[in-house]
C-alpha positions in Angstrom: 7.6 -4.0 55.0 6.7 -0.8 53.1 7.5 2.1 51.8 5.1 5.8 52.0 6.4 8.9 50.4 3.5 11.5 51.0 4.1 14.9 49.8 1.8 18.0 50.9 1.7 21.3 49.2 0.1 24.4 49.0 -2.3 23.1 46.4 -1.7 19.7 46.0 -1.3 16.2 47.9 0.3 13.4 46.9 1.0 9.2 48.4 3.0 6.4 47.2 2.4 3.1 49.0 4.4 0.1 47.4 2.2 -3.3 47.4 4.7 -5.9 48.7 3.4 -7.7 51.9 6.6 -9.7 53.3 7.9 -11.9 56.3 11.7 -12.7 57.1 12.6 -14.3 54.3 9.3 -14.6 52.3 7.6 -12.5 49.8 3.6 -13.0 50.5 2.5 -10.7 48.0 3.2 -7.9 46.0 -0.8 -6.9 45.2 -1.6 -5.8 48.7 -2.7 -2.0 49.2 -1.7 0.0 52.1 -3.5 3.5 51.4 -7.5 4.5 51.5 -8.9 7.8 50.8 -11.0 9.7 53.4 -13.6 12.7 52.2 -15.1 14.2 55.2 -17.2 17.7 55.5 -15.3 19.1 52.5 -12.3 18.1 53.9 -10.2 15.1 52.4 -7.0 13.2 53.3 -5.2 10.5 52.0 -4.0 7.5 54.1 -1.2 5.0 54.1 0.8 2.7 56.7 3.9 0.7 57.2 4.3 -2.0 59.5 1.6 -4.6 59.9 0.4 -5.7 56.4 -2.0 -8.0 57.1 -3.5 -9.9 60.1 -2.6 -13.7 60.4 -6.8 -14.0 59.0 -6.0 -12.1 56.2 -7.5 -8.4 56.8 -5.4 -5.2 55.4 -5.3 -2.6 57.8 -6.8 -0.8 54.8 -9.6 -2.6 54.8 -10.2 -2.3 58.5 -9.5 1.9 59.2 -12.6 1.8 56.5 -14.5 0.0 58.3 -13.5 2.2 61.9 -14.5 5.0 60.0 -17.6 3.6 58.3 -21.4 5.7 59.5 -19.4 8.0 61.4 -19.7 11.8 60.0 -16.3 13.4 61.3 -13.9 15.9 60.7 -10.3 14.2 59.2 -8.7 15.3 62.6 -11.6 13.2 65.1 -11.3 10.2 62.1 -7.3 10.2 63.1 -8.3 10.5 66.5 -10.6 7.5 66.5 -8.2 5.3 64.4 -5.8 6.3 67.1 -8.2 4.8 70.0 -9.5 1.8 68.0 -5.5 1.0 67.2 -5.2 1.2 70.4 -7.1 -1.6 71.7 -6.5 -3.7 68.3 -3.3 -3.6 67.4 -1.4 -4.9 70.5 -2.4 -8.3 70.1 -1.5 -8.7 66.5 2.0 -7.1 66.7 2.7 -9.3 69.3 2.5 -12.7 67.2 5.9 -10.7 65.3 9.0 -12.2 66.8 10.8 -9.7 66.0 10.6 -6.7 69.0 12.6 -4.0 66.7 9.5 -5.2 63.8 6.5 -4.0 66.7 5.7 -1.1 65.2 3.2 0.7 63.3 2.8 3.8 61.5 0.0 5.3 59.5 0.8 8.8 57.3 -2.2 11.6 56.4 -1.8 14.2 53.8 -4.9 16.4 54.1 -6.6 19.5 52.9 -8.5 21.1 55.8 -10.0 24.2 55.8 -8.2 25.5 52.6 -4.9 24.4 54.4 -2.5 21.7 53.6 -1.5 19.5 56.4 0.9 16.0 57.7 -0.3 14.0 60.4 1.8 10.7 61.9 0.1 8.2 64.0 3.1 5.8 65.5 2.5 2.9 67.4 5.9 2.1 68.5 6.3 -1.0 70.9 9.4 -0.6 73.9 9.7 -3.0 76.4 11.2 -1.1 78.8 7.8 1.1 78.7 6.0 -1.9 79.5 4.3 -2.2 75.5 2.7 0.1 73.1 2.7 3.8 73.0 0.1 5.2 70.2 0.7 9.1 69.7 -1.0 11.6 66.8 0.9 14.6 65.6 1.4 16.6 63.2 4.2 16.9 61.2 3.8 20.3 59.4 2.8 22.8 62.4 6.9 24.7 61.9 6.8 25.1 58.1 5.6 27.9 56.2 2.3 27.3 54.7 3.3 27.3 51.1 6.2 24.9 51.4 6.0 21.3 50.1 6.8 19.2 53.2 7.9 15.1 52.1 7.8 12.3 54.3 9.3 8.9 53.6 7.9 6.1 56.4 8.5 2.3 56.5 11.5 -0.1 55.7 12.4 1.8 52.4 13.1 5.0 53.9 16.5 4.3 54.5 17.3 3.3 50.4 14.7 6.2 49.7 18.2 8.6 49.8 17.2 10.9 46.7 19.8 13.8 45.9 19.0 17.2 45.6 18.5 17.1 42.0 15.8 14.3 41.9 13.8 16.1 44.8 13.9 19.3 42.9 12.8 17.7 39.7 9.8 16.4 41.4 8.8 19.5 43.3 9.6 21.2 39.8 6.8 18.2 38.9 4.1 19.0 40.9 4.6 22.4 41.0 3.8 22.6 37.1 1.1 20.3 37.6 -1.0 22.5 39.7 -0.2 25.3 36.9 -1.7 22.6 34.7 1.2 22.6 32.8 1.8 19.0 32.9 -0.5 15.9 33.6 -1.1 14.3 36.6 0.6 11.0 35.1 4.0 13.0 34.6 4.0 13.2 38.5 2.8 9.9 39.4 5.3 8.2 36.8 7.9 9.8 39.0 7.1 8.5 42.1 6.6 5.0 40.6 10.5 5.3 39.2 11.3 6.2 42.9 9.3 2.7 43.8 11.3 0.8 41.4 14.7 2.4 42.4 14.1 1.7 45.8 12.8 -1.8 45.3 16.1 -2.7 43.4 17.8 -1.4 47.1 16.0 -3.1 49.6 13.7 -6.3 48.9 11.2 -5.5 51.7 9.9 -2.7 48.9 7.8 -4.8 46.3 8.1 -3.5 42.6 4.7 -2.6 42.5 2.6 0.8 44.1 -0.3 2.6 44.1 -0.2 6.9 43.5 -3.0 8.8 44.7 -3.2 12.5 44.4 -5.9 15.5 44.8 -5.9 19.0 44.0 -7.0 21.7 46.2 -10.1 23.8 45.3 -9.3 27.4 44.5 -6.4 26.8 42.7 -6.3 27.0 38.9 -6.9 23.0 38.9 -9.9 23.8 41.6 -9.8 20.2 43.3 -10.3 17.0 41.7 -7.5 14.0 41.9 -6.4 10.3 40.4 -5.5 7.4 41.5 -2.5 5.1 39.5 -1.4 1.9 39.9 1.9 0.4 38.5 3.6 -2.8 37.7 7.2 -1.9 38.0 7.4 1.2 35.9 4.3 -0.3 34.0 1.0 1.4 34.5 -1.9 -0.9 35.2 -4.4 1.4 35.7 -6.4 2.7 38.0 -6.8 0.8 41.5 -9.5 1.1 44.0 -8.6 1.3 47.4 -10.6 1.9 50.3 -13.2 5.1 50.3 -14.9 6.6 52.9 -16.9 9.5 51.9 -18.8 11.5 54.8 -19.3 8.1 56.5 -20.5 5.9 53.1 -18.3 2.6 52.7 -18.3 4.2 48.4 -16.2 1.0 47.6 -18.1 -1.3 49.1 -21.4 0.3 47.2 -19.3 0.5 43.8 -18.2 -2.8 44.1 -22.0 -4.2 44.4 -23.6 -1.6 41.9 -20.9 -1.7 39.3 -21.6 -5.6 38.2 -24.9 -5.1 38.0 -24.6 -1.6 35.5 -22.1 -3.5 33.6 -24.2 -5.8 32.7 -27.4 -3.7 31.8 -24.7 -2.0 29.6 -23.3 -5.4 28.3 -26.2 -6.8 26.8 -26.7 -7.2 23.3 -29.1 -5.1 22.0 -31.7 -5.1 19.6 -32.3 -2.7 16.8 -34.0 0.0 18.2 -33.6 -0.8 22.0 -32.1 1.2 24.3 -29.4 0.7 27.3 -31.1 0.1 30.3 -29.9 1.8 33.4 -30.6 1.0 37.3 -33.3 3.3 38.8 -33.6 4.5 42.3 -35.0 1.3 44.1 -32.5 -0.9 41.9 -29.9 0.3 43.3 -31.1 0.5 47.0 -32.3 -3.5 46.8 -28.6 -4.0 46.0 -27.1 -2.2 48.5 -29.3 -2.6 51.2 -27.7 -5.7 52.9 -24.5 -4.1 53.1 -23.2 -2.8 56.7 -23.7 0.6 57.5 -22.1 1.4 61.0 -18.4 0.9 62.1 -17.0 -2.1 63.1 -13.8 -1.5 65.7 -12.7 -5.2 65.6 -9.3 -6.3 63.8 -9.6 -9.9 62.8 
C-alpha cells in the first residue's frame, strides 16, 4: 500500500513515494523504497509504483526494474516499454499469491524530461477476471495539456485521503514555481510534499509516515538541470537516500555502494604528519567492481 504524488512541469519534475510496505492488518516495514531514477541519452525520468511492495523472497520492485534496465542503452520511452514486457511475464505470478482480487494490481508512475519536454507516463497492470487475468498498458498521461502547465498525479491506496484543497495545491505549485526561479530551495518544496505524506498517513494507515522526494531541474532553465533526493522520518529529514540508479545502462548504485567503503576508508585513516590522503586510482576501482553484473536480469524472485 502506497502513496505517489509525481508532479511534471515545464522545468522541473518532482516524486513522493511513502516507505510503508503493509499486508491486511500488518505493517512490514516502513524503510522500503518504491522509486529509482533512470538517466538515459540525456534524457532522465523518475520512477515510482504502488501495489506489489515486495516479493514473498524479499525483492523491491525497485530493485528489480534496475536490474531490467541494467547494460541496456535506451531511450526512457523503450526502458518503459521493456519494463512493460518484462512485467508482463513477471508479475502475474506474484500478484496472484494476494488473496485479495480488488488488491491484483500494479502501477508504476514516470515523470520525465525528453527532448527538452516535460512528460507523465502510467504503466497499469490491472488484474479482471472476467478478462481472463492481467492486462499491462503504457500511456501517457500528459499528451492534452499545454506544454507549460504542471500536471499532478496521485497513484496508490492514499490517493483517495490525498484530497488537497485549492489552496494547498496552489501553495505548492506557488513552491515549485519559485524554485525554478531559484527563489527558494529545493528543501522548501520537498518539505511540503513530506507534510502532504504525514497528513495523509494520519488518514489512511496503508500510507507509512515515512517517504522519499526526488526532484531534477531541466537544463536551459535559470537552474540549468541538476536535482536532490530527501528522505524523511515523519516531518523529520533524515537525509539523503539512495535508491536505485540507472545511468545509460550502468547499475551507479551498485558501483557506489562497492567503491564508496573502500574511499572511506583511504579517507578514514589516521594520518601521519606530512602524509597525504590516499585516493583509489584507475585499476583500484576496476578490481572492485569487476565482479559485479553487468547485463539485465528479467527474473522477479
Amino acid at each position: 500500500m502506497t502513496l505517489v504524488l509525481a508532479i511534471s512541469g515545464p522545468w522541473s519534475m518532482w516524486m513522493l513515494t511513502d516507505r510503508r510496505l503493509s499486508a491486511p492488518g500488518k505493517i512490514k516495514s516502513d524503510n522500503a523504497c518504491k522509486v529509482m531514477t533512470l538517466d538515459s541519452l540525456a534524457n532522465c525520468a523518475i520512477l515510482g509504483y504502488a501495489g506489489l511492495g515486495m516479493t514473498g523472497r524479499g525483492t523491491q520492485p525497485s530493485d528489480w526494474m534496475s536490474r531490467v534496465l541494467r547494460g541496456r542503452k535506451l531511450t526512457v520511452e523503450q526502458s518503459l516499454i521493456v519494463l512493460g514486457q518484462a512485467a508482463a511475464r513477471e508479475f502475474p505470478r506474484h500478484l496472484d499469491r494476494i488473496q485479495d482480487e480488488r488488491l491484483r494490481n500494479h502501477q508504476i508512475i514516470a515523470t520525465a524530461l525528453i527532448d527538452g519536454e516535460s512528460r507523465l507516463y502510467s504503466l497499469d497492470a490491472k488484474y479482471s477476471s472476467s478478462r481472463g487475468g492481467y492486462h499491462f498498458q503504457l500511456s501517457r498521461c500528459d499528451e492534452t495539456n499545454p506544454p507549460r502547465v504542471r500536471q499532478i498525479i496521485v497513484a496508490g491506496s492514499g490517493k483517495d485521503s490525498f484530497d488537497p484543497d485549492e489552496a494547498e495545491i496552489n501553495e505548492l505549485l506557488s513552491k515549485i514555481g519559485a524554485c525554478e526561479r531559484n527563489k527558494v530551495r529545493p528543501e522548501i518544496v520537498s518539505e511540503h510534499l513530506a507534510n502532504i505524506n504525514n497528513r495523509v498517513h494520519h488518514s489512511d494507515e496503508t500510507v507509512g509516515p515515512n517517504c522519499i522526494v526526488i526532484w531534477r531541474f531541466k537544463r536551459g532553465g535559470i537552474r540549468n538541470g541538476g536535482g536532490g533526493i530527501e528522505s524523511y522520518n515523519g516531518l523529520k529529514r533524515r537525509g539523503q537516500a539512495w535508491p536505485p540508479k540507472i545511468v545509460n545502462g550502468f547499475d551507479t548504485k551498485a558501483i557506489e555502494e562497492r567503491l564508496m567503503p573502500i574511499f572511506e576508508e583511504k579517507v578514514a585513516k589516521p594520518m601521519g604528519e606530512g602524509k597525504e590522503i590516499q585516493g583509489m586510482n584507475k585499476d583500484e576501482m576496476n578490481a572492485a567492481i569487476a565482479d559485479l553484473p553487468t547485463g539485465p536480469d528479467e527474473r522477479l524472485r
